[in-house]
C-alpha positions as CSV (number, residue, x, y, z in Angstrom):
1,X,-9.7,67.8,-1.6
2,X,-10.9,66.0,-4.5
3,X,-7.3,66.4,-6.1
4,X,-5.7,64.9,-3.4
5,X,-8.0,62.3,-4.2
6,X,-7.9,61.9,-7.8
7,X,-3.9,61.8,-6.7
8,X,-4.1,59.1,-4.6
9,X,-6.0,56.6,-6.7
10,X,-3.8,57.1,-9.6
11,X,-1.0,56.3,-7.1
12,X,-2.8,53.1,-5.9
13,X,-3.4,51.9,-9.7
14,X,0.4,52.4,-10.5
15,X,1.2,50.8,-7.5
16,X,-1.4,47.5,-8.4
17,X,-0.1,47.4,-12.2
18,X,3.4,47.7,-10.8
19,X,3.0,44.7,-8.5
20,X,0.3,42.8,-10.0
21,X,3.3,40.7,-12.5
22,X,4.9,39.9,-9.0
23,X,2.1,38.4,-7.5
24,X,1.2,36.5,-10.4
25,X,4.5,34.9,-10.5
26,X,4.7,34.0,-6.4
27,X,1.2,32.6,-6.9
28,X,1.6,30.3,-10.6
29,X,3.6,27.3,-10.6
30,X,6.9,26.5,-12.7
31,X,6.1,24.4,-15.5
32,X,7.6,21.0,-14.7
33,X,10.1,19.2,-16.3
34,X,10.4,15.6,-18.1
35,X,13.5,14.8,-15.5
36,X,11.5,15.5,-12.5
37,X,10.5,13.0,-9.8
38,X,7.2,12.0,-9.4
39,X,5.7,12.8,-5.9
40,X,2.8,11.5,-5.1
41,X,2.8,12.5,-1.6
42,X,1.4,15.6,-1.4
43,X,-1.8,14.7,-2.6
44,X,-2.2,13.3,0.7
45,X,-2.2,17.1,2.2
46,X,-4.3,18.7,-0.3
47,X,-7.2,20.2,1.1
48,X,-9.6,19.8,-2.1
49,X,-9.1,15.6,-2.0
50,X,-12.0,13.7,-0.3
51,X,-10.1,11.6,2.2
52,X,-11.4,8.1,2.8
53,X,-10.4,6.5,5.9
54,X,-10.3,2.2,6.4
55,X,-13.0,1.6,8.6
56,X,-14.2,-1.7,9.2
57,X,-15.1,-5.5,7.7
58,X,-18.1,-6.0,6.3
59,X,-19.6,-9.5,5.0
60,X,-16.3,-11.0,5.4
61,X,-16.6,-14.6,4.1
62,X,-13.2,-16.6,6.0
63,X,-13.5,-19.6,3.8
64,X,-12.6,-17.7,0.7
65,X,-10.9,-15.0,2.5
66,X,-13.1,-11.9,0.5
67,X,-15.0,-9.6,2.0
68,X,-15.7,-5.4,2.0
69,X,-14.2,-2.9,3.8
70,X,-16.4,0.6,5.2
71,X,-14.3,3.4,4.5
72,X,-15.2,6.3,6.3
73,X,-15.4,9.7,4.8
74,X,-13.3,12.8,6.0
75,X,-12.6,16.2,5.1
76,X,-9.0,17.8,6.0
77,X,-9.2,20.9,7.3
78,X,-7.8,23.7,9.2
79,X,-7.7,23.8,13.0
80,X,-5.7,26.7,14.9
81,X,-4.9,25.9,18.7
82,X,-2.9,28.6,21.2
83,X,-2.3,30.5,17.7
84,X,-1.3,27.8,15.8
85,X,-2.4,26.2,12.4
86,X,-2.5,22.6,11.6
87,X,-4.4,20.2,9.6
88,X,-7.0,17.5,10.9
89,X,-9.2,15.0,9.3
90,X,-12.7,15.3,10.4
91,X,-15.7,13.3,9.4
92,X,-17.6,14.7,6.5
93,X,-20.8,13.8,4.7
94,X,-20.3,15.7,2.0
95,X,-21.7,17.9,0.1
96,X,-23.6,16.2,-2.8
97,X,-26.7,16.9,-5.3
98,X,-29.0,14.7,-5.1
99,X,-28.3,14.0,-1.9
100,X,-28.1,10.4,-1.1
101,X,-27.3,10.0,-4.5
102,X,-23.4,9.1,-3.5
103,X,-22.8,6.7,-0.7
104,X,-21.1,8.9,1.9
105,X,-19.1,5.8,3.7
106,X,-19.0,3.5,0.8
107,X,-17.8,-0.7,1.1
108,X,-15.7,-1.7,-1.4
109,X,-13.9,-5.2,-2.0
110,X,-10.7,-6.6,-0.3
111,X,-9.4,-9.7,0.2
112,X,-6.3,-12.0,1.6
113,X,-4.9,-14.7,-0.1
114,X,-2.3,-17.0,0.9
115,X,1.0,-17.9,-1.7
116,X,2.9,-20.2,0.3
117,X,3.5,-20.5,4.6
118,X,5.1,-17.2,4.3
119,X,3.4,-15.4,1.8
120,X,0.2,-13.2,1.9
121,X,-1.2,-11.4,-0.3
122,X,-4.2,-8.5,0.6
123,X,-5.8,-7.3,-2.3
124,X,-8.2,-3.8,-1.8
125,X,-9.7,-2.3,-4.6
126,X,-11.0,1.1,-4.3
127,X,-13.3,1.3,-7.2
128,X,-15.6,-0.3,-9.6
129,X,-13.3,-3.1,-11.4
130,X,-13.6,-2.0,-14.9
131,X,-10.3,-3.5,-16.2
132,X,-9.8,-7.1,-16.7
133,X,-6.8,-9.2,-15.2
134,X,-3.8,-9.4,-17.4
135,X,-0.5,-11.4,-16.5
136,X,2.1,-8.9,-15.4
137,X,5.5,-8.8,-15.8
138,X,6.3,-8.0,-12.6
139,X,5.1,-11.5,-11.2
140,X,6.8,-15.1,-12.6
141,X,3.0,-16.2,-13.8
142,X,0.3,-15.9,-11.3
143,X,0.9,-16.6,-7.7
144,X,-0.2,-19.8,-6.4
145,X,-2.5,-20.8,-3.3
146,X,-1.2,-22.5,-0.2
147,X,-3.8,-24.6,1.6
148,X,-1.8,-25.1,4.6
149,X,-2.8,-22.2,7.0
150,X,-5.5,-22.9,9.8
151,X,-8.4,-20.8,10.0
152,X,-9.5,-19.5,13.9
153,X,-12.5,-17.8,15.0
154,X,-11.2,-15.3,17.6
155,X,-13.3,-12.4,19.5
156,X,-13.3,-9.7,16.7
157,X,-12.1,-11.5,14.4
158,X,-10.1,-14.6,12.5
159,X,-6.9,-15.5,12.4
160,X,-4.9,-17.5,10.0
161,X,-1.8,-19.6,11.3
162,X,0.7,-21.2,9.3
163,X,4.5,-22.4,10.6
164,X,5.6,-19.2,9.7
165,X,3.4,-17.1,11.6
166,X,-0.3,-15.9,11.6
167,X,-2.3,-13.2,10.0
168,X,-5.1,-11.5,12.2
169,X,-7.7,-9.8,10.8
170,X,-10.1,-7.3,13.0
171,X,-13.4,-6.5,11.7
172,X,-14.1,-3.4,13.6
173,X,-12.0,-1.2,14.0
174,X,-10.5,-2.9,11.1
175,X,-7.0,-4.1,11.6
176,X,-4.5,-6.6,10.0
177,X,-1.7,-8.2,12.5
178,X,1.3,-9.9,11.4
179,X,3.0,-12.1,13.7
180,X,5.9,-14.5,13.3
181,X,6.1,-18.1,14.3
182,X,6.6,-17.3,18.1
183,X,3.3,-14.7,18.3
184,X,5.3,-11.6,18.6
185,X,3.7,-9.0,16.4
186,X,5.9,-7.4,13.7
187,X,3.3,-5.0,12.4
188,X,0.0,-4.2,11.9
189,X,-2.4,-2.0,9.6
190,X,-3.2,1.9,11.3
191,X,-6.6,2.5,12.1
192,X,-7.4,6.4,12.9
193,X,-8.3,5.3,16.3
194,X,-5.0,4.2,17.0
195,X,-3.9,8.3,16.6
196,X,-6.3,9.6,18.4
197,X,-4.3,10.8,21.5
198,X,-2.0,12.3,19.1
199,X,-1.7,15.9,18.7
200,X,0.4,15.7,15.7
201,X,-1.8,14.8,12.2
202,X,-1.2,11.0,11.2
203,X,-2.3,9.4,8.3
204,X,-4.1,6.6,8.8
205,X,-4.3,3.6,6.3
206,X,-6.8,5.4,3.5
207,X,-7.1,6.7,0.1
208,X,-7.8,9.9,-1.4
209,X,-10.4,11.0,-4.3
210,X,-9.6,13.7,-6.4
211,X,-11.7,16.8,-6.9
212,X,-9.4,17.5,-10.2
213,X,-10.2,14.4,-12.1
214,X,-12.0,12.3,-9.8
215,X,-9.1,9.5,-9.7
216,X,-8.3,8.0,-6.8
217,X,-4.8,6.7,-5.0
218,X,-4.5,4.5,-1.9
219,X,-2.3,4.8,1.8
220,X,-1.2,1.5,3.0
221,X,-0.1,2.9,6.4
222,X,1.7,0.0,8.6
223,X,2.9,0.2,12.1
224,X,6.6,0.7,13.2
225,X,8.2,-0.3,16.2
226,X,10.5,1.3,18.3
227,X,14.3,0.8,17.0
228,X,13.1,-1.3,13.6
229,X,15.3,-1.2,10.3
230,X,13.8,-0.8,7.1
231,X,16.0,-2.0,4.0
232,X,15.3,-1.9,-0.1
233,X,13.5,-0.3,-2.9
234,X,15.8,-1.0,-4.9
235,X,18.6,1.4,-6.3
236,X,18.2,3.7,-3.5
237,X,21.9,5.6,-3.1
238,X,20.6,7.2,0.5
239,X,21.6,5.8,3.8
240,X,21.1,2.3,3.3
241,X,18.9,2.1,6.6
242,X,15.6,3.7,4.9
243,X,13.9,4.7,8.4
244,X,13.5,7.9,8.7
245,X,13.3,8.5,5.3
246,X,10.8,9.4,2.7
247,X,11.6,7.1,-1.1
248,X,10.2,8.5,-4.1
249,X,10.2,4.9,-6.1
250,X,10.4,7.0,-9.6
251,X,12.3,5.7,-12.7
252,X,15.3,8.5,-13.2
253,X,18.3,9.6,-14.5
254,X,20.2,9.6,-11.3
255,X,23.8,11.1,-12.8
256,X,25.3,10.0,-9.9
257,X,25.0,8.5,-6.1
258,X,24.7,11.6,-4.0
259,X,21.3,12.1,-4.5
260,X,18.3,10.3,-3.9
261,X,17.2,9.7,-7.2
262,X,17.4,5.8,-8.9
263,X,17.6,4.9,-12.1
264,X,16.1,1.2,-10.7
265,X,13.3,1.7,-8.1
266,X,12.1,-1.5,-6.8
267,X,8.3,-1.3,-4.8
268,X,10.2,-3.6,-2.1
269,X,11.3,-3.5,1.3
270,X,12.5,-5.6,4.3
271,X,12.1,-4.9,7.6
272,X,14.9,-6.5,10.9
273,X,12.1,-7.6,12.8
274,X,11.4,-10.6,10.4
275,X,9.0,-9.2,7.5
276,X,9.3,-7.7,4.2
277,X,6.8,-6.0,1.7
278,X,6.6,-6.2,-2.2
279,X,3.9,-3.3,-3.9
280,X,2.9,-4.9,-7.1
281,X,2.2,-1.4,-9.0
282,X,4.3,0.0,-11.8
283,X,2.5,3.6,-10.8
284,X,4.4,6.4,-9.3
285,X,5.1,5.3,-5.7
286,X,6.9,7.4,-2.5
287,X,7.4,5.2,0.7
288,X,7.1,7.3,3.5
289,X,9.4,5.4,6.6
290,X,8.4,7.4,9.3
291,X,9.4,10.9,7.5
292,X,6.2,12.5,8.3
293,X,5.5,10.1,12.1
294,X,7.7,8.7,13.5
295,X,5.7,5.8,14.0
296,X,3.8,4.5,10.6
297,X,5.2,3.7,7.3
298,X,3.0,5.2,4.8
299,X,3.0,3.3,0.9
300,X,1.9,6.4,-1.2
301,X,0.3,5.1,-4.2
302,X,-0.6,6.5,-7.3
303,X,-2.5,3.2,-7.7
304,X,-6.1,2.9,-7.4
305,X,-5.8,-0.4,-5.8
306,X,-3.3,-2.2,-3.5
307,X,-2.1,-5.5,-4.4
308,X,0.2,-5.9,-1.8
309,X,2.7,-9.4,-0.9
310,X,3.8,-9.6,2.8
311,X,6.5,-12.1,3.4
312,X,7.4,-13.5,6.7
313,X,10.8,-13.8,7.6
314,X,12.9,-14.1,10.9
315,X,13.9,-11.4,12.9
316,X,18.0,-10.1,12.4
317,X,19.9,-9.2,14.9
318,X,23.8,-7.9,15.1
319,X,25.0,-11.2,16.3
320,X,22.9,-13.1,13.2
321,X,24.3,-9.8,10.8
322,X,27.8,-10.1,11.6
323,X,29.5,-11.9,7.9
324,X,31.9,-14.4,8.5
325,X,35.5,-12.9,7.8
326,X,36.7,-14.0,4.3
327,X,39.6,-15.8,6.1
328,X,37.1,-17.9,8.0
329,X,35.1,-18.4,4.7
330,X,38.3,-19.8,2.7
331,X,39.2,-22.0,5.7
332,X,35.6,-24.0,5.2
333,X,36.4,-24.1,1.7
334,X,39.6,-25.7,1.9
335,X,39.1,-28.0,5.0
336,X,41.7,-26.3,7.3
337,X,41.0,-25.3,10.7
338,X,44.1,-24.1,11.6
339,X,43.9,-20.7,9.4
340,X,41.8,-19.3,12.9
């Protein structure tokens, strides 16, 4: 009996030494290479982030267009319904020593400035500011202020018209609403409660700290409507309609157009309904268009902080798309009508 049993752990430690360099490779990563894409999305599924969801306004100041936002903190974590598993974001107040050291649902600084009657610019930090403002050379100087845009108290809120449009803003649940000249809305910031009859996870507009190193990246999350076009980002050899599609904006050797790496990835986009988008970041960036929800377009920043230009446009439709043919072109050149 004891034999047998001496037998049988000598064949369970062969068995462990035999398998154990197996495991160890399913379970350790590749080391990565210097031509690989930088993906910043999953960081946004990882289970040891802190997730920080946009809340609401706080001491918003309408004159000067400054104020905080609450961001509310969440934890990701498993949830298994009729035998399956998915991830949810729950509220969470952490786990911290000493406690109340740490604000739990910290306010942090954001603001909305106005370029021109078609420019905004929102601006959220989610941080101290512990570097000082340097011209960048992805802007021609510093952007300049428009005066012309009229200032509304509405219930909730303020609102900001110009000719171009108007610019809502909703202190709690916070949202920001775009609309163009005529008051149709062509999108709007995503609160978690717009999700909440969802069964399928949806990121809301948030940001992310980092057990690892403690740094922190930002989700712009934007609505999308039903049958919208997104266009851009540059050298992007994918199907040039982007929706759908998720856009790692990540300098690289592309050796070619059948793949969706650029060697020129611009942090820009324009949408048919009449509005386009322009990151200013030169960190890693993936634009999520309704990939991962059908619904939202999710900026995935590297960035700490958003600096963020929304232009209005006009809306394009088939009729407005449609290029005059070249005959037609040369005829307006030359003067004669008769060419058809």
């Amino acid at each position: 009996m004891i034999t047998t049993h001496r037998i049988s752990l000598v064949l369970y430690a062969s068995l462990a030494l035999l398998w154990s360099p197996r495991l160890k490779a399913q379970v350790d990563r590749p080391p990565g290479l210097l031509q690989d894409l930088v993906d910043v999305s999953s960081d946004f599924h990882e289970y040891r982030n802190t997730y920080f969801l946009a809340d609401k306004v706080t001491g918003f100041d309408s004159a000067t267009g400054a104020g905080a936002i609450t961001w509310a903190r969440h934890q990701l974590s498993p949830r298994i319904a009729f035998s399956n598993m998915e991830n949810v974001l729950r509220p969470f107040d952490g786990v911290t020593f000493p406690e109340g050291e740490y604000a739990i649902n910290p306010a942090l600084p954001f603001s909305i400035e106005f370029v021109s009657p078609r420019t905004v610019r929102i601006r959220i930090r989610t941080g101290p500011q512990v570097r000082t403002e340097e011209p960048s050379p992805m802007l021609v100087g510093e952007p300049p202020r428009d005066s012309s845009w009229k200032l509304a108290r509405i219930t909730g809120g303020y609102r900001y018209t110009s000719t171009a449009g108007s610019v809502t803003i909703l202190e709690d649940p916070w949202h920001i609403e775009f609309r163009d000249s005529q008051g149709r809305l062509l999108t709007k910031t995503n609160h978690a409660s717009d999700n909440a009859t969802q069964l399928d996870p949806v990121l809301p507009f948030s940001f992310i700290r980092r057990t690892s190193d403690y740094s922190r990246s930002i989700a712009a999350v934007f609505s999308l409507a039903p049958g919208e076009k997104l266009f851009g980002c540059g050298e992007s050899f994918t199907r040039l309609d982007k929706r759908g599609q998720k856009v790692v904006l990540w300098s690289n050797d592309a050796n070619g157009v059948e793949t969706g790496r650029m060697y020129k990835p611009i942090p820009f986009f324009m949408s048919n309904r009449g509005y386009g988008m322009f990151v200013h970041t030169s960190a890693p960036a993936t634009f999520d268009f309704g990939a991962s929800y059908g619904n939202t377009n999710a900026l995935l920043l590297g960035d700490d902080a958003l600096d963020l230009f929304v232009f209005l446009g006009e809306p394009r439709t088939s009729s407005t798309n449609t290029p005059r043919s070249p005959a037609r072109q040369r005829c307006r050149r030359c003067g004669v009508s008769a060419c058809g």
